[in-house]
C-alpha atoms as one frame of an Amber mdcrd trajectory, in Angstrom:
protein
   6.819  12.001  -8.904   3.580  13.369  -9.564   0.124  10.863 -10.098  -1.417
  11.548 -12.947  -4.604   9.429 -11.601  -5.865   8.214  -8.702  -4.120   4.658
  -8.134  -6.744   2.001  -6.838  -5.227  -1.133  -5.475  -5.764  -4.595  -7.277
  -6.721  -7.806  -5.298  -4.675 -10.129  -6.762  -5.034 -13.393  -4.825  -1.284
 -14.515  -4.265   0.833 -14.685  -1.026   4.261 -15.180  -1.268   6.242 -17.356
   1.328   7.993 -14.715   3.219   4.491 -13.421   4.256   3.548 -14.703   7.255
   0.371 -16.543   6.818  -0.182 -20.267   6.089  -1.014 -21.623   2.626  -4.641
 -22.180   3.345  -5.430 -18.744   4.568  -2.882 -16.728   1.546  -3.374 -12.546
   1.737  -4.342 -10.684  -1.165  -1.397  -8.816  -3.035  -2.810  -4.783  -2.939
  -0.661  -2.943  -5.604   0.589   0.489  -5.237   1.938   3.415  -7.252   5.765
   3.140  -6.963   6.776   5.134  -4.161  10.344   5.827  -2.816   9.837   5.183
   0.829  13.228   5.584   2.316  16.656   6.799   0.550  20.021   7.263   3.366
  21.657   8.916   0.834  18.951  12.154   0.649  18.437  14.393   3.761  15.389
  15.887   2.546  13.593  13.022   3.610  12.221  13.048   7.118  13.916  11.671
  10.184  14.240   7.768  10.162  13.980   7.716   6.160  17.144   9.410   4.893
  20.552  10.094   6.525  22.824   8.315   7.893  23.842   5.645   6.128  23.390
   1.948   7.896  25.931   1.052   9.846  26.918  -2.894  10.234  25.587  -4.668
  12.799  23.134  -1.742  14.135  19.182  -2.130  13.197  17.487   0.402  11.627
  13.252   0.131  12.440  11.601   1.389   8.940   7.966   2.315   9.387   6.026
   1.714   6.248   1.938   2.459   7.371   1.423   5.851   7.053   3.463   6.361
   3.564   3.334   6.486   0.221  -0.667   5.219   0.714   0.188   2.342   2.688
  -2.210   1.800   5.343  -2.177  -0.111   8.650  -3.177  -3.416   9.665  -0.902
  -4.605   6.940   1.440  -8.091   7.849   4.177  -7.515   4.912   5.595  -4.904
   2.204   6.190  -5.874  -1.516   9.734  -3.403  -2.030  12.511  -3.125  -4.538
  15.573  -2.351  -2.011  19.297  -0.980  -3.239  22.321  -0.755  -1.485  24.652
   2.372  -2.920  28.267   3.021  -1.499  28.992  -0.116   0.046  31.741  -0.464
   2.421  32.598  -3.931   1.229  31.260  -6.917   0.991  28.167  -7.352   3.114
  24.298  -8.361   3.410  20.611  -6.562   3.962  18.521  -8.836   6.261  14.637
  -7.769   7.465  12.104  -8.596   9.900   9.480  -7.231  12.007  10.567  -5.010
  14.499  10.088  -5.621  17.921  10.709  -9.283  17.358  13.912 -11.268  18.157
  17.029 -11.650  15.167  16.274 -15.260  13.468  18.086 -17.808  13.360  19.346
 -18.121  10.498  19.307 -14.672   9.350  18.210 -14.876   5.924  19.016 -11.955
   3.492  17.172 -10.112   1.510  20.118  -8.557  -0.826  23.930  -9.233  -0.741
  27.252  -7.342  -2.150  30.374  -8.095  -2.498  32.856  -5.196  -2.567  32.764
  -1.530  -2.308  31.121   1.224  -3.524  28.742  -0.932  -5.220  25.220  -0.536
  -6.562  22.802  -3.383  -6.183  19.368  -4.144  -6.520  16.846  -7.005  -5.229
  12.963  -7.045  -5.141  11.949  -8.149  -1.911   8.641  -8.975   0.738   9.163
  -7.314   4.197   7.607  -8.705   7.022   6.306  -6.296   9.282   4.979  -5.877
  12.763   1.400  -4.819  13.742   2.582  -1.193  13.669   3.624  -1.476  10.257
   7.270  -1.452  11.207  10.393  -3.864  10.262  14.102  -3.756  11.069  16.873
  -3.428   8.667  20.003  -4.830   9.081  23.381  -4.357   7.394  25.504  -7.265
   7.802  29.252  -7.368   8.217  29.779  -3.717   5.998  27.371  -0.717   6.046
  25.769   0.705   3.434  23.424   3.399   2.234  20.321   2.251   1.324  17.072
   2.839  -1.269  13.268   1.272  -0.537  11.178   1.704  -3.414   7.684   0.581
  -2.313   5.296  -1.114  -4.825   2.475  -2.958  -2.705   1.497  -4.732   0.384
  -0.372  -7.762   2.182  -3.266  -6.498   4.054  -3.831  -8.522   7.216  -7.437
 -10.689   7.443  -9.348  -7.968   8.971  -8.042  -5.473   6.679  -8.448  -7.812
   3.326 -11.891  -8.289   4.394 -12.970  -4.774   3.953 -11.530  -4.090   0.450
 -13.531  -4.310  -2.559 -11.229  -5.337  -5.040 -10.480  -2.760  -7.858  -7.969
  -1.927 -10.274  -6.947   2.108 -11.586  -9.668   4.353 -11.133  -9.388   6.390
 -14.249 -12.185   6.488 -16.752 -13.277   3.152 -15.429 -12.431   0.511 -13.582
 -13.367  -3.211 -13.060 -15.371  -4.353  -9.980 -16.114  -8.026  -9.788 -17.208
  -7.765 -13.140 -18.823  -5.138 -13.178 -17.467  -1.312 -14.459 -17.099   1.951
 -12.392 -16.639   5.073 -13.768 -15.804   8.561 -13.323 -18.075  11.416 -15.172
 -14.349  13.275 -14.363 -11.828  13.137 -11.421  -9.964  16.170 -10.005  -6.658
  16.050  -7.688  -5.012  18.279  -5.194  -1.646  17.704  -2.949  -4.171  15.827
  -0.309  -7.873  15.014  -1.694  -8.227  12.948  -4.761 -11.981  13.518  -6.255
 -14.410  11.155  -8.440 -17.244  13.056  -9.111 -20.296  11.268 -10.914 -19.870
   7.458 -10.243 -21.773   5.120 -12.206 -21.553   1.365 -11.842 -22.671  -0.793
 -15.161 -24.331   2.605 -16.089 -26.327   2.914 -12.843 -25.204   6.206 -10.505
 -23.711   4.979  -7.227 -24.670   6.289  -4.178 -22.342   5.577  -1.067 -22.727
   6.089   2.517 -19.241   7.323   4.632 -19.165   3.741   5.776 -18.962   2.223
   1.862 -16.918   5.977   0.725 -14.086   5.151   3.458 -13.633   1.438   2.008
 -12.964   2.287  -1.323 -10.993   5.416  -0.394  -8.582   2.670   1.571  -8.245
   0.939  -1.268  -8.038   3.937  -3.860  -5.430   5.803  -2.255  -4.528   4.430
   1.517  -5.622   7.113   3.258  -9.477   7.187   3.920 -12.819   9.021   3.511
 -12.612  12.814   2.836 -16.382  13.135   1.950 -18.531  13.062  -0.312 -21.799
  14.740  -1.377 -24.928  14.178  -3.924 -28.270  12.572  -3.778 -30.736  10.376
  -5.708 -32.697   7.239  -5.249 -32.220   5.018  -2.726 -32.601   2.099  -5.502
 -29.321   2.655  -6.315 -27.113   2.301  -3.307 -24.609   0.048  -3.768 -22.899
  -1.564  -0.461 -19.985  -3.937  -0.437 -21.226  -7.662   0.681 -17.246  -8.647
   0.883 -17.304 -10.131  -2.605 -19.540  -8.008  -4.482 -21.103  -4.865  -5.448
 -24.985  -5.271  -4.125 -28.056  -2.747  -4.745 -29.697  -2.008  -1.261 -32.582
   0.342  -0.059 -30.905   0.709   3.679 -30.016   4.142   2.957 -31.785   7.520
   3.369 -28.298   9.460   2.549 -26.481   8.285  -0.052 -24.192  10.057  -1.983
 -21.690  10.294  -4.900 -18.991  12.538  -5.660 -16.220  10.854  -3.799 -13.205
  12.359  -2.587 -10.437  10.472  -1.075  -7.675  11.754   1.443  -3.980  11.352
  -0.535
């Protein structure tokens, strides 16, 4: 599936209970373009996301940083998951690789019977490489992940100005961004002319390489422009702030994809 814009992640706020932080500290909910991650049916994807099928009773370790825009230092993936040609009646159960079974095992989506097709949405708890186990219990299956999001861990969370789509424009903390035009390739997604509340922004690679973690996942390409220094805008961690720090700044930003 092709993007037809450049998908900026939205802050949302929320934490659900499967993510593994308390309720007084919640993580931020950072939305992604739907992405099929994994499929054990398909053997064009690469090794460790397609064939074989799971078998019961044998882990599988997914890793989710690195694809479909999902970064690292992440703590838990928002996923809709599908079992296809079930063997009979069985169970999918996650958790962070590298850590031991739990007790109970809880699942994340259950059949009944064979050759079924089921569906569940479901937050994955990962490990600090991005990585979770997937178990089949009692009857193997094949096996979908459909990615939609993720929880950003603390150090993470606290470098992402919270957006929403960067198309025409786009909401920062009240105030609008927007594009003069944008331009994408198979790896670099472009926003040339920014302008925030009508003012051109001007970015150092420090500032360029937060939002391009948030726009796409990936990081800063580069970027390139000039103008006065009395509009650089920096990121204080909960707003957009004019500064004069900068001799450099720039403005056509391009993102890796």
């Amino acid at each position: 599936m092709k993007d037809r814009f450049l998908v900026v992640s939205v802050l949302l706020g929320l934490a659900l209970p499967a993510v593994p932080a308390s309720a007084q500290n919640p993580r931020p909910f950072v939305a992604i373009s739907p992405c099929r991650l994994a499929d054990t049916r398909d053997s064009s994807f690469p090794a460790g996301y397609g064939p074989p099928a799971l078998s019961s009773g044998v882990v599988r370790v997914i890793t989710f940083s690195g694809r479909c825009g999902i970064p690292s230092g992440i703590e838990a993936v928002s996923a809709n998951l599908t079992v296809v040609n079930t063997l009979g009646a069985g169970f999918i159960a996650t958790f962070p690789a590298g850590s031991p079974q739990p007790d109970p095992l809880v699942s994340s989506l259950n059949y009944s019977g064979v050759d079924q097709v089921v569906a569940n949405a479901a937050v994955i708890p990962v490990n600090t490489s991005g990585q979770a186990n997937f178990l089949a219990g009692v009857s193997g299956t094949d096996i979908i992940i459909d990615v939609n999001g993720y929880y950003p861990s603390i150090a993470l969370a606290t470098e992402m100005p919270p957006v929403d789509r960067f198309t025409t424009t786009q909401i920062v903390k009240g105030a609008i961004l927007t594009c003069a035009s944008t331009s994408f390739s198979a790896t670099i997604a472009t926003c040339t002319g920014l302008q925030l509340n009508g003012l051109a922004v001007r970015l150092v690679a420090a500032e360029a390489n937060r939002v391009c973690n948030v726009v796409t996942g990936a990081g800063f390409a580069t970027a390139s422009g000039s103008g006065s220094v009395a509009d650089f805008f920096t990121w204080n961690g909960s707003n957009w702030v004019i500064t004069t720090g900068a001799t450099a700044p720039m403005n056509n930003l391009s993102c890796n994809r």
